[in-house]
py3Dmol code that shows the C-alpha trace and the ligand (Angstrom):
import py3Dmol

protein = """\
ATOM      1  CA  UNK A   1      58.166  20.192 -25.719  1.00  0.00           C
ATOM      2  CA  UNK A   2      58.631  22.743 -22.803  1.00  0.00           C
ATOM      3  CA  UNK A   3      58.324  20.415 -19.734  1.00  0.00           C
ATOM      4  CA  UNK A   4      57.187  16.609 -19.143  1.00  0.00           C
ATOM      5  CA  UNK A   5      56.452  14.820 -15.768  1.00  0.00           C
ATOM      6  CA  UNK A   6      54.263  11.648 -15.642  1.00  0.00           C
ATOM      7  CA  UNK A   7      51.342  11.244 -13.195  1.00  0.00           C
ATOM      8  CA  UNK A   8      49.174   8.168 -12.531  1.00  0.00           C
ATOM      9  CA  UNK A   9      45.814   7.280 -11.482  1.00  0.00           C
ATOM     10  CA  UNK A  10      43.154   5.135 -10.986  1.00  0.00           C
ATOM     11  CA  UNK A  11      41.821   6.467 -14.156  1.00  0.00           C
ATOM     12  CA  UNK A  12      44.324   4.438 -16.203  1.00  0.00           C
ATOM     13  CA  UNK A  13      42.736   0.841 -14.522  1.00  0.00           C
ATOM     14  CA  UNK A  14      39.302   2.396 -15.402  1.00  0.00           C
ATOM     15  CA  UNK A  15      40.118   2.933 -18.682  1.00  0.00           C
ATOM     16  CA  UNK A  16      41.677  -0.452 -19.580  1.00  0.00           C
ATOM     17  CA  UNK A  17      38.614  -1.962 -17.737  1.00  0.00           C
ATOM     18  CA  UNK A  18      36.476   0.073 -20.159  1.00  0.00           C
ATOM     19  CA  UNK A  19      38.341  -1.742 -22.992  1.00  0.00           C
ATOM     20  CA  UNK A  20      36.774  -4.974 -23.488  1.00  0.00           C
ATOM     21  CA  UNK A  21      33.096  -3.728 -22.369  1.00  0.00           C
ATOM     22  CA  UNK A  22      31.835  -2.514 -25.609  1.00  0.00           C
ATOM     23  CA  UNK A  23      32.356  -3.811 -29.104  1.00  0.00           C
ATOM     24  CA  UNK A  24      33.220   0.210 -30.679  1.00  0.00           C
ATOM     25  CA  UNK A  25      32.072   3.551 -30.534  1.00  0.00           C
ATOM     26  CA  UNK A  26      28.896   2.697 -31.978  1.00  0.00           C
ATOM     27  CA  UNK A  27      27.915   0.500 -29.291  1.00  0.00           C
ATOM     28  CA  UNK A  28      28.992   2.440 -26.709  1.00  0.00           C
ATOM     29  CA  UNK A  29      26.787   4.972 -28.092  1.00  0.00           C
ATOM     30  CA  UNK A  30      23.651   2.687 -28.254  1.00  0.00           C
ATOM     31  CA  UNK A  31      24.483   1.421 -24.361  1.00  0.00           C
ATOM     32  CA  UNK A  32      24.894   5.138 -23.494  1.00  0.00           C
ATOM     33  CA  UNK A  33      22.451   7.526 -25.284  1.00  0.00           C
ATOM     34  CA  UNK A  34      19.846   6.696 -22.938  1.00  0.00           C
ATOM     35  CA  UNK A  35      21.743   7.168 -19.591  1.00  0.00           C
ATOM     36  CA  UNK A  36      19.884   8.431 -17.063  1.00  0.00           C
ATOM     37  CA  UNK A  37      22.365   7.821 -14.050  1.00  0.00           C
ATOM     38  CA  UNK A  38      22.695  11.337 -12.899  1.00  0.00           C
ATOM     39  CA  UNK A  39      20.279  14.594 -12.473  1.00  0.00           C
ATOM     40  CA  UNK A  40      21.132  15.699 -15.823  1.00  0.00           C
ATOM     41  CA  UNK A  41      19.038  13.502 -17.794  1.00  0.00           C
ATOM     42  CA  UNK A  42      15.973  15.410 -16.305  1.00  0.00           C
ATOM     43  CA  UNK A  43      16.832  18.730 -18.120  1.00  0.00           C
ATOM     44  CA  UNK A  44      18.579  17.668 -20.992  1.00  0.00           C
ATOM     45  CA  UNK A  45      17.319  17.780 -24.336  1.00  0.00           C
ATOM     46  CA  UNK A  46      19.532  15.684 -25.968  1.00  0.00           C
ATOM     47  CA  UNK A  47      22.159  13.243 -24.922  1.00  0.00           C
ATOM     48  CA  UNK A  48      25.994  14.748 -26.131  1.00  0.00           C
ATOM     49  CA  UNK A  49      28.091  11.702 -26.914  1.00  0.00           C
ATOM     50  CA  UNK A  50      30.704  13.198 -29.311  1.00  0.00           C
ATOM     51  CA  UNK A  51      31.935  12.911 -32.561  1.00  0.00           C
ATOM     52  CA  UNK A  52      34.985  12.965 -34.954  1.00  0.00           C
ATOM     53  CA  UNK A  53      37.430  10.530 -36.695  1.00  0.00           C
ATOM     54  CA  UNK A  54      36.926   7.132 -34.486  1.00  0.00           C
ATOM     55  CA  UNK A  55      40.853   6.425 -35.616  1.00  0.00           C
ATOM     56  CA  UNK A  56      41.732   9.864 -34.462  1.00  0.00           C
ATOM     57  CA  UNK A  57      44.793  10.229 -32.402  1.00  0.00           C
ATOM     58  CA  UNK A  58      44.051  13.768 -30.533  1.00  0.00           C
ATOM     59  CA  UNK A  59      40.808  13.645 -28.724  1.00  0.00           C
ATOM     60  CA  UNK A  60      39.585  17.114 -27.851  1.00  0.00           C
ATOM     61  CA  UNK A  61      37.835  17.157 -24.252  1.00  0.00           C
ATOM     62  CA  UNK A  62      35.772  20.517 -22.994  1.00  0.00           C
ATOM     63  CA  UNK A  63      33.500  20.371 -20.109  1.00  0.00           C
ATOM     64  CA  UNK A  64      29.747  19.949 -20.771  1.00  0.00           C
ATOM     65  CA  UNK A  65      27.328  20.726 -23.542  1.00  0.00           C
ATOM     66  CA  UNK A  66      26.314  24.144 -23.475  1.00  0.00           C
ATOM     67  CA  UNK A  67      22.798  25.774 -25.383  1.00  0.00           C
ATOM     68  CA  UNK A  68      23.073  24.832 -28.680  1.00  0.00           C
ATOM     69  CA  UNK A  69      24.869  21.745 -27.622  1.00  0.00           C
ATOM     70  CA  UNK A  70      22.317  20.351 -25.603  1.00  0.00           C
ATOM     71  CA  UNK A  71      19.386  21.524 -28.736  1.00  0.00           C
ATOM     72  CA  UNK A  72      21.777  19.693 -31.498  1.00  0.00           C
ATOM     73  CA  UNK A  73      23.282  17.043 -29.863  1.00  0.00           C
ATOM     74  CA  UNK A  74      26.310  17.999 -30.794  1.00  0.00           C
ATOM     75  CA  UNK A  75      29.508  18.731 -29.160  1.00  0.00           C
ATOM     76  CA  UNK A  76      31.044  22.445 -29.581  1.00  0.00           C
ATOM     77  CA  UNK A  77      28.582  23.498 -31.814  1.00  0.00           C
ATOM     78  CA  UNK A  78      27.925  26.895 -30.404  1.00  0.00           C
ATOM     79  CA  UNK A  79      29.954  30.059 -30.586  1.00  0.00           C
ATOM     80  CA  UNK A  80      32.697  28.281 -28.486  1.00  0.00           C
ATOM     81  CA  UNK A  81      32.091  25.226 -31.291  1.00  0.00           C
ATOM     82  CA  UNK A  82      32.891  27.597 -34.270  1.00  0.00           C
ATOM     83  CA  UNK A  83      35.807  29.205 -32.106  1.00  0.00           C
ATOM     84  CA  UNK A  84      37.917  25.913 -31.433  1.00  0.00           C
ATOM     85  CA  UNK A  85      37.034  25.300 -35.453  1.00  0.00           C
ATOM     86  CA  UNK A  86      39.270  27.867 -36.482  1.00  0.00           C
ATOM     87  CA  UNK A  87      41.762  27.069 -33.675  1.00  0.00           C
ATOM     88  CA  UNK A  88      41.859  23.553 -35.087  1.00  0.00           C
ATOM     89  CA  UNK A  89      41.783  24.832 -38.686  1.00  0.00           C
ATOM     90  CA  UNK A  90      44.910  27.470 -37.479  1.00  0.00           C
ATOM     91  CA  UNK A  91      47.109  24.501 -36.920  1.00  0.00           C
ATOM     92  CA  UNK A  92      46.510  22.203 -40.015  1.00  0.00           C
ATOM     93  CA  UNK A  93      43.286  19.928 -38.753  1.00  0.00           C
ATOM     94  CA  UNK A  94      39.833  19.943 -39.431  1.00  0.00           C
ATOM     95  CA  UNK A  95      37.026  18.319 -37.047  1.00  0.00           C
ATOM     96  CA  UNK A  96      37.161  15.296 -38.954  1.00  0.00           C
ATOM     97  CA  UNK A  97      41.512  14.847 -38.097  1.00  0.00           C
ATOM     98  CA  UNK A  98      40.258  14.924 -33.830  1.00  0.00           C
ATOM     99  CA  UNK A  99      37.330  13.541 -32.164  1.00  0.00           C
ATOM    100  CA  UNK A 100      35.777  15.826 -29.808  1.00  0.00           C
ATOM    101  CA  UNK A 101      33.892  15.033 -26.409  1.00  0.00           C
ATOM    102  CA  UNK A 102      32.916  16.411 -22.906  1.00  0.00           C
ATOM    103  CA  UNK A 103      33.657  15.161 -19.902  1.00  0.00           C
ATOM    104  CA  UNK A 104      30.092  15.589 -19.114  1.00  0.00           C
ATOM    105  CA  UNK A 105      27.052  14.035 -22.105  1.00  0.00           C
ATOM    106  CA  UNK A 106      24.025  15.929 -20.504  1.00  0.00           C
ATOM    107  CA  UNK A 107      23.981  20.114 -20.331  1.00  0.00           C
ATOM    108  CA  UNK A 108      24.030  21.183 -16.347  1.00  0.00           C
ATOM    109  CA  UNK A 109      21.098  23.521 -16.178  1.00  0.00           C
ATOM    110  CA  UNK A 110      22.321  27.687 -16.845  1.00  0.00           C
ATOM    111  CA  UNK A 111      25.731  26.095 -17.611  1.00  0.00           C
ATOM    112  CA  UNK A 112      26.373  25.899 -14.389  1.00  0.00           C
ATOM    113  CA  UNK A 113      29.595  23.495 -13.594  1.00  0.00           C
ATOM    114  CA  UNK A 114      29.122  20.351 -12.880  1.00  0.00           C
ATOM    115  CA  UNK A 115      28.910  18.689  -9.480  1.00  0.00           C
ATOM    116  CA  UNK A 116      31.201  15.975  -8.211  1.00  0.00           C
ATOM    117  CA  UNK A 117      28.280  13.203  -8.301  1.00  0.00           C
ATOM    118  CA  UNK A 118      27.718  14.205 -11.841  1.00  0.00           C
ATOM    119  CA  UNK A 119      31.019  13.629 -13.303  1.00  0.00           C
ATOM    120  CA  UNK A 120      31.260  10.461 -11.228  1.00  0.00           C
ATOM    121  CA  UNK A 121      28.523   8.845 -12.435  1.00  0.00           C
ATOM    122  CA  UNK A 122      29.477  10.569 -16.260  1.00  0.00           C
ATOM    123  CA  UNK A 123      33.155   9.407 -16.368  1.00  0.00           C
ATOM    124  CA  UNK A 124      33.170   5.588 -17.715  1.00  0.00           C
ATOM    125  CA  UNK A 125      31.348   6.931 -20.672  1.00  0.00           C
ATOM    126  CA  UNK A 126      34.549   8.815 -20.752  1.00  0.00           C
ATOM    127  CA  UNK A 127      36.783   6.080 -20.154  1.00  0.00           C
ATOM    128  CA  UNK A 128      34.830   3.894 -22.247  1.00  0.00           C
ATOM    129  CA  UNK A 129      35.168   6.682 -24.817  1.00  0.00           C
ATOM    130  CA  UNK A 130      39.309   6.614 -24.489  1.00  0.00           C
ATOM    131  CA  UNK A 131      39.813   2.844 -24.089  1.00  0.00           C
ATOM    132  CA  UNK A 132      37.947   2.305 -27.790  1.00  0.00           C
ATOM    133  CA  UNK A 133      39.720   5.462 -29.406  1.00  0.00           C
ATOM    134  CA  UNK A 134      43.209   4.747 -28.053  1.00  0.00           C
ATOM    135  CA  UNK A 135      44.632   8.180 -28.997  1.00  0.00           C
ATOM    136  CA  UNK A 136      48.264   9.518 -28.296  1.00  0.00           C
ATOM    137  CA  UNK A 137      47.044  13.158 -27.302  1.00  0.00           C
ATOM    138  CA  UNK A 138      44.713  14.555 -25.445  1.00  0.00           C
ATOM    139  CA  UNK A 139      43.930  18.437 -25.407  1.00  0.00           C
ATOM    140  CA  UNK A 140      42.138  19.469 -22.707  1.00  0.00           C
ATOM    141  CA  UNK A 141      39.728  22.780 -23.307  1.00  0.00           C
ATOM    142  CA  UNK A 142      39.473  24.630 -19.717  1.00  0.00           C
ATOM    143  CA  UNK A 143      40.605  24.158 -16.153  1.00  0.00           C
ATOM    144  CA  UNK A 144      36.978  21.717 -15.266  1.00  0.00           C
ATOM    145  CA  UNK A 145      38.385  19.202 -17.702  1.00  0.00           C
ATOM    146  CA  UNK A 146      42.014  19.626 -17.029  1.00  0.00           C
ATOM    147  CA  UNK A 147      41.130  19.288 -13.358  1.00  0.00           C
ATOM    148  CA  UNK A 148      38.531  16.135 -13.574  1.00  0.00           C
ATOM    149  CA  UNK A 149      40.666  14.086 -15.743  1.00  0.00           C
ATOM    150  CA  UNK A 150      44.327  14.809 -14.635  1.00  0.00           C
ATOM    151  CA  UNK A 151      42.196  14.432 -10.938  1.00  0.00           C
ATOM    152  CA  UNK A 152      44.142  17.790  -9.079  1.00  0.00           C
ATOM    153  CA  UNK A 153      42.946  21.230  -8.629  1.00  0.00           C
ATOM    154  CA  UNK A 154      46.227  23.229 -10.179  1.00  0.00           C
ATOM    155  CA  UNK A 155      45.460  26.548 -11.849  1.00  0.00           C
ATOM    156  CA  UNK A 156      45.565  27.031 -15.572  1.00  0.00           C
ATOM    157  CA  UNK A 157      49.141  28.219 -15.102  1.00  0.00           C
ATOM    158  CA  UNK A 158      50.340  25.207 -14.051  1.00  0.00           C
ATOM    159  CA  UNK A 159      48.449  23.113 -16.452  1.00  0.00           C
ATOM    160  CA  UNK A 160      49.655  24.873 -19.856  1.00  0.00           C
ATOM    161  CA  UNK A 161      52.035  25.554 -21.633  1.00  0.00           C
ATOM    162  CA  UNK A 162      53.598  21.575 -21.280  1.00  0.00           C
ATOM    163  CA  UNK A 163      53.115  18.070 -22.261  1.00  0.00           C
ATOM    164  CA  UNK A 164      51.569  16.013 -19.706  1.00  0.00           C
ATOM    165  CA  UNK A 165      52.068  12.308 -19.456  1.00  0.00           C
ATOM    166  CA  UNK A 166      49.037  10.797 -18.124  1.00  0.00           C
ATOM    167  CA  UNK A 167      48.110   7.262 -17.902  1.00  0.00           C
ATOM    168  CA  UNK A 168      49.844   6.475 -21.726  1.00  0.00           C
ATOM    169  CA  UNK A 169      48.754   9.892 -22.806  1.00  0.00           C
ATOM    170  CA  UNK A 170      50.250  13.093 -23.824  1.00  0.00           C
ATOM    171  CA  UNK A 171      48.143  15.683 -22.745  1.00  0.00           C
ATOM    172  CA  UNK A 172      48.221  19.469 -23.506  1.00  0.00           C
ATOM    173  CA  UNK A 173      45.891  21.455 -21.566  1.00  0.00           C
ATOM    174  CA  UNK A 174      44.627  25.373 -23.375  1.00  0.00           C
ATOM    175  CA  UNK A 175      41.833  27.666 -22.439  1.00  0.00           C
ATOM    176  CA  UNK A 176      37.893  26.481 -22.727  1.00  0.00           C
ATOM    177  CA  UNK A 177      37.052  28.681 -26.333  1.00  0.00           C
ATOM    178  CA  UNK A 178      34.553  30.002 -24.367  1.00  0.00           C
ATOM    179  CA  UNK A 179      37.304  31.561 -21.688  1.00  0.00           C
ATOM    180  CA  UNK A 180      38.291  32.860 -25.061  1.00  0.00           C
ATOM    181  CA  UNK A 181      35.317  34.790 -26.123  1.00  0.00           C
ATOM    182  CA  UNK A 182      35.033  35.991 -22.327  1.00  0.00           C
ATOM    183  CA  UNK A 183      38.997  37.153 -22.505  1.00  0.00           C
ATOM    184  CA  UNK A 184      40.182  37.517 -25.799  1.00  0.00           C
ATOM    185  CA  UNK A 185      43.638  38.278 -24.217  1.00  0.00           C
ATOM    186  CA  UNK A 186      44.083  34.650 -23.829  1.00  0.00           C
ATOM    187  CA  UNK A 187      44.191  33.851 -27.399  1.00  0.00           C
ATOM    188  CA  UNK A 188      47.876  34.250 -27.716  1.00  0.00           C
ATOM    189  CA  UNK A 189      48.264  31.641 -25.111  1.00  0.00           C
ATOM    190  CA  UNK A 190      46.209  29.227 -26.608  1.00  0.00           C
ATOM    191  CA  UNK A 191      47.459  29.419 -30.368  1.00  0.00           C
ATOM    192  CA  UNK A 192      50.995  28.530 -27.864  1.00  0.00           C
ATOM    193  CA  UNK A 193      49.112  25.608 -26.618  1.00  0.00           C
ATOM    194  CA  UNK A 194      48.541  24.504 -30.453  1.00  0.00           C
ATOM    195  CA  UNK A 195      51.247  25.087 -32.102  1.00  0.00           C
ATOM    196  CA  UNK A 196      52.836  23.339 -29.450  1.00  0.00           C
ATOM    197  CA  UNK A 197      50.218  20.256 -30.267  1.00  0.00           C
ATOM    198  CA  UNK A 198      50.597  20.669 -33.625  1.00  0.00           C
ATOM    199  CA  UNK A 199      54.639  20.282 -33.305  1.00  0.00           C
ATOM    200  CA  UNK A 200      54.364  17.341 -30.890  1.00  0.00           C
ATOM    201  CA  UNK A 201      51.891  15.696 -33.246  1.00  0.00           C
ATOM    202  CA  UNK A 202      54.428  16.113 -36.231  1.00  0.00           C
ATOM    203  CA  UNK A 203      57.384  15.228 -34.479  1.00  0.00           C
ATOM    204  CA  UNK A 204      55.806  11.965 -32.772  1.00  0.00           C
ATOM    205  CA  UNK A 205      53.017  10.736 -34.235  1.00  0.00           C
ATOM    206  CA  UNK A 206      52.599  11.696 -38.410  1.00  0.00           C
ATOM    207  CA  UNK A 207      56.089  11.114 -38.380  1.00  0.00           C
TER     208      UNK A 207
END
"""
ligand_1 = """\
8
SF4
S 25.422 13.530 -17.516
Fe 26.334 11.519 -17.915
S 25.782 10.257 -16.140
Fe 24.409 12.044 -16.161
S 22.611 11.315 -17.280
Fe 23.963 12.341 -18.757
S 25.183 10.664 -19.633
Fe 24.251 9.878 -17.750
"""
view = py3Dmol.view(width=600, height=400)
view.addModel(protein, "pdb")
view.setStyle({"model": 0}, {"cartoon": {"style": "trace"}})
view.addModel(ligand_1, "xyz")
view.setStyle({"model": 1}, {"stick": {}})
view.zoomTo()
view.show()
């Protein structure tokens, strides 16, 4: 572990309120797949809830469904999907060791980022999604997520390379595998970011 510092937010009270609401993942998905609380649900084709290991303890967060996302329902099915397979295969895990989400279900039209009402009204399927999983690590894919969740606007150099505590997690934050097939030059950074999940995970939670 390079660095550690703890931060707090209302996130945490959100999450533990998200606790008792739904009986598991399966319910949340019922009580969610047909959300139409933001813009999004206009132009989506399909609803993007997620998917993985429900007794997972890393949960892998991006930003939004892109394309083939949105067409399969799917999460990081894409080019960037196959990409952060062989980052996760790299370090020893398979999709079905994580569970993988967004912090947005619904595609923004163009893949455009989304807007601050949108990930308001999108985050307590997120929260519900975290209080039911109850991981120990989060990695966060890109600085949208990184910023949205850990709620600042630091740049990726601030955010990687070190173990965040946040709100009873231990999050590592690494390039969107998108950023990666934009900037290839990154990749070195982000097998860092890994390995150094990877370690943490052996040396504190598969113990
Ligand atoms: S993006 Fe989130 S809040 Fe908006 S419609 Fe989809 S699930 Fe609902």
């Amino acid at each position: 572990m390079q660095e550690s510092f703890f931060e707090e937010n209302s996130s945490a009270n959100a999450q533990k309120e998200s606790a008792g609401a739904f009986r598991d993942l399966n319910d949340l998905y019922e009580q969610s797949k047909n959300c139409r609380k933001c813009r999004l649900a206009d132009t989506r084709t399909n609803y993007v809830f997620g998917e993985g290991n429900s007794e997972a303890k890393i949960v892998v967060i991006g930003e939004a469904p892109g394309a083939e996302e949105d067409a399969q329902g799917r999460p990081f099915v894409g080019r960037s999907g196959k990409l952060l397979d062989k980052i996760l295969e790299a370090i020893g895990f398979s999709r079905d060791d994580v569970f993988i989400c967004n912090i947005i279900k619904c595609r923004p039209p163009a893949n455009r980022n989304p807007l601050a009402d949108e990930i308001t009204c999108c985050m307590p399927w997120l929260n519900a999604q975290l209080a039911l999983l109850d991981p120990a690590v989060l990695l966060l894919l890109g600085k949208v997520a990184a910023n949205t969740l850990l709620d600042n606007k630091q740049s990726m150099g601030n955010l990687r390379g070190k173990i965040i505590r946040w709100n009873g997690y231990d999050v590592i934050v690494t390039y969107h595998p998108a950023a990666l097939l934009r900037n290839p030059n990154w990749k070195r950074q982000c097998w860092d970011d890994v390995r150094m999940l990877r370690s943490h995970y052996d040396k504190t939670i598969h113990k």
